[in-house]
N, C-alpha and C positions, 0 to 999 in steps of 0.2 A: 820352114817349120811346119810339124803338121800339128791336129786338131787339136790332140791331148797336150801337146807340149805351149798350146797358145793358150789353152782354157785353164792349164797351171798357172803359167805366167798372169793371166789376168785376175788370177784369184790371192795368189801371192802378194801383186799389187795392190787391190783392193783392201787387203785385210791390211796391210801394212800401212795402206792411207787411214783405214779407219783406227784401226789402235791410236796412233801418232792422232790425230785427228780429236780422238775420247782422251788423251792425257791434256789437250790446251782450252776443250771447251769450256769444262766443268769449274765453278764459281766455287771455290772453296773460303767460305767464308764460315767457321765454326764460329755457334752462338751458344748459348747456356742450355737450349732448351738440345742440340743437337746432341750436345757433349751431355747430355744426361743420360742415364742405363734404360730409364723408358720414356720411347716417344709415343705411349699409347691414347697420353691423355687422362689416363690414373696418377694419383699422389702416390709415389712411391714410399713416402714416408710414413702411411694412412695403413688401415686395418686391409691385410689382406685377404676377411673369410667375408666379403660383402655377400648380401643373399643374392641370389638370382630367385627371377621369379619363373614359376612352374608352365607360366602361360608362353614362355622363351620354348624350354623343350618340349614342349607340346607340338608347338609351329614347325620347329625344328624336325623331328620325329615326323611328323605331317608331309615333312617336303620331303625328306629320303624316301619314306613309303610310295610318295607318289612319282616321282623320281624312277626307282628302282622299276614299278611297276611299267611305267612308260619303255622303259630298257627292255621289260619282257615284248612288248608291243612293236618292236621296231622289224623282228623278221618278219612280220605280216605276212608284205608284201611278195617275199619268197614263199610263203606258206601257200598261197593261191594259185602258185602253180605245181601243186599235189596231185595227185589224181583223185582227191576227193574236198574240194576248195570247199563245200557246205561243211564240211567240220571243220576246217580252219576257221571260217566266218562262225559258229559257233561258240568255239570254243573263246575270240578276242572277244567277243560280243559277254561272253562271260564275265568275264576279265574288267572288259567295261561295267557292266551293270554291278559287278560287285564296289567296284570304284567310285562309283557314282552312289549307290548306297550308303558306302560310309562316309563320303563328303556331308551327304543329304544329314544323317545321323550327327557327325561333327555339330553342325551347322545348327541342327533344331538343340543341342546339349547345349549349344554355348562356346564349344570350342575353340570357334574363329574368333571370338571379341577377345580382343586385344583387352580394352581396358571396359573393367564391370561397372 
């Protein structure tokens, strides 16, 4: 047998042990709380417009901004090898100090407290 036709055969196996394998381990014991439409942890029977509070998507909005902005930050390190690496270093340094300003801003408004 050569390579391709061993590395089929042992993958064929494997997946077939494991199928076979996931259909005898799993404990199927259905209880009321499983068999119900939501396992979220909310009354399903209860008002569905509850408020949310505004200090949620604030935090929320807070971590995609900073999130995203770190996404821009990630070629840096290819950036510095430009033939002009002082404006690459400028230009993240930017980027930072702007980041860093509106944490600071957040932060002295109020923004980050959770609860007032």
């Amino acid at each position: 047998m050569n390579l391709v036709t061993t590395i089929i055969l042992i993958s064929v196996t494997l997946s077939t042990v494991l199928i076979i394998v996931s259909f005898w381990l799993p404990q199927m014991t259905p209880d009321y709380e499983k068999l119900s439409p939501y396992e979220c942890g909310f009354d399903p029977l209860g008002s569905a417009r509850l408020p949310f509070s505004l200090r949620f998507f604030l935090v929320a909005i807070l971590f995609l901004l900073f999130d995203l902005e770190i996404a821009l930050l990630l070629p840096l390190p290819w950036g510095d090898q430009l033939s002009t690496p002082l404006t690459t270093f400028i230009w993240a340094s930017t980027v930072l100090i702007l980041l860093t300003l509106g944490l600071v801003y957040e932060w002295v408004q109020g923004g980050l407290e959770w609860a007032e």
